[in-house]
N, C-alpha and C positions, 0 to 999 in steps of 0.2 A: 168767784162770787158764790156765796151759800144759795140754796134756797128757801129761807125760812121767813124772808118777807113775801106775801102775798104780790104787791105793787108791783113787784119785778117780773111778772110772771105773765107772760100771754099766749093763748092761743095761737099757732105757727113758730113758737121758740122751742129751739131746739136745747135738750137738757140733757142731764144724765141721773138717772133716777136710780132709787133702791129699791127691790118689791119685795114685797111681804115676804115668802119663801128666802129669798137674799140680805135680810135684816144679820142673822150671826155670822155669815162669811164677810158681807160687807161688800159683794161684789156689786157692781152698778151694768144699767143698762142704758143707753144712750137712743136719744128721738126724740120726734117733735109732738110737743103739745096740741093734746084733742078738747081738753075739758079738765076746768078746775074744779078740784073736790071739796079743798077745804073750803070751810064759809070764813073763817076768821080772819084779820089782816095777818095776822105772824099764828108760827108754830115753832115751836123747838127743834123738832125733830124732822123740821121740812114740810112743804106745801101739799097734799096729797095731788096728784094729778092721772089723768087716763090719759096715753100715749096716741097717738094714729094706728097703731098695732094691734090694742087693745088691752094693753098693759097697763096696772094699777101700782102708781109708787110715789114717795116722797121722795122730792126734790133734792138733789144732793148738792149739784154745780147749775148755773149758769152756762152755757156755750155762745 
C-alpha cells in the first residue's frame, strides 16, 4: 500500500518512510507514527509524517 492518501494513515501505524536527506538513494526508514504533517487528504509524493524517533518523512508503504 502507498502512502499518498492521507485516510490511511494514523497515529501508532507503523510505516516505512523516506526522509529528506534519503529522497536520491531512495533508501526508506521504517517506524511508527507520531504526527501527521501534511494538511491535504492526498499527496503524490506521499503523506509527510514525524516518526516516534523524531524523524521527518513521506510515507512510502503501509506496514
Amino acid at each position: 500500500m502507498s502512502g499518498i492518501d492521507r485516510s490511511q494513515i494514523k497515529p501508532g501505524k507503523r510505516v516505512r518512510v523516506v526522509l529528506k536527506e534519503d529522497q536520491k538513494s531512495g533508501k526508506l526508514t521504517e517506524g511508527i507514527v507520531k504526527d501527521i504533517l501534511t494538511n491535504s487528504p492526498m499527496h503524490p509524493h506521499g503523506i509527510k509524517v514525524r516518526l516516534n524517533g523524531g524523524e521527518v518523512g513521506r510515507v512510502q508503504e503501509l506496514l
